[in-house]
N, C-alpha and C positions, 0 to 999 in steps of 0.2 A: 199112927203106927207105933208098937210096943217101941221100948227104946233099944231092946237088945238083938229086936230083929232091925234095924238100923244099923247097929253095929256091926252086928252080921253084914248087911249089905255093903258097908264102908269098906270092912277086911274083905272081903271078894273083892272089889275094886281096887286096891292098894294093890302094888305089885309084891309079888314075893322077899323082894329085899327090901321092903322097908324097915325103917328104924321104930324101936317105940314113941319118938320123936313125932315122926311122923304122922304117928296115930293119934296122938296127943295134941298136936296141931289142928288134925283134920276134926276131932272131935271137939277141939274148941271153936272151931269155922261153923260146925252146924248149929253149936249152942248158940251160937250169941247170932246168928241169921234168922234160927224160930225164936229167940228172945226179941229181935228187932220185928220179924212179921207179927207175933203176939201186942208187942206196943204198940205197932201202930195200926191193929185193928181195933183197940181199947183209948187209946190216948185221940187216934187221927192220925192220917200224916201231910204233911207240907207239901208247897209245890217243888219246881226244883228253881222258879223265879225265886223262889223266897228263901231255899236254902244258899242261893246267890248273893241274894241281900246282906245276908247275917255275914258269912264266909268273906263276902267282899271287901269290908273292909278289913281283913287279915291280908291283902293282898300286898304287897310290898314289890315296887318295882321298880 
């Protein structure tokens, strides 16, 4: 999809009062979502046992 018919799409979805805030939010929400599906269709991705593993031990309780 071009990226400014995306943007297009985005602005119809937003409500009428939002903030530029907002937009700027949501347009960083979609970048870094297709920046994460693109790596890990190039890099691979994990399981969610093994994002467990690594994460686990940050676990403080």
């Amino acid at each position: 999809m071009i990226i400014k018919d995306e943007v297009k799409l985005l602005l119809q979805k937003l409500p009428d009062n939002c903030t530029f805030e907002d937009i700027q939010y949501h347009l960083y929400v979609i970048e870094k979502v297709q920046r994460g599906i693109k790596r890990a269709n190039t890099e691979g991705e994990i399981s969610q046992k093994e994002v467990e593993r690594r994460f686990g031990k940050w676990n403080i309780e």
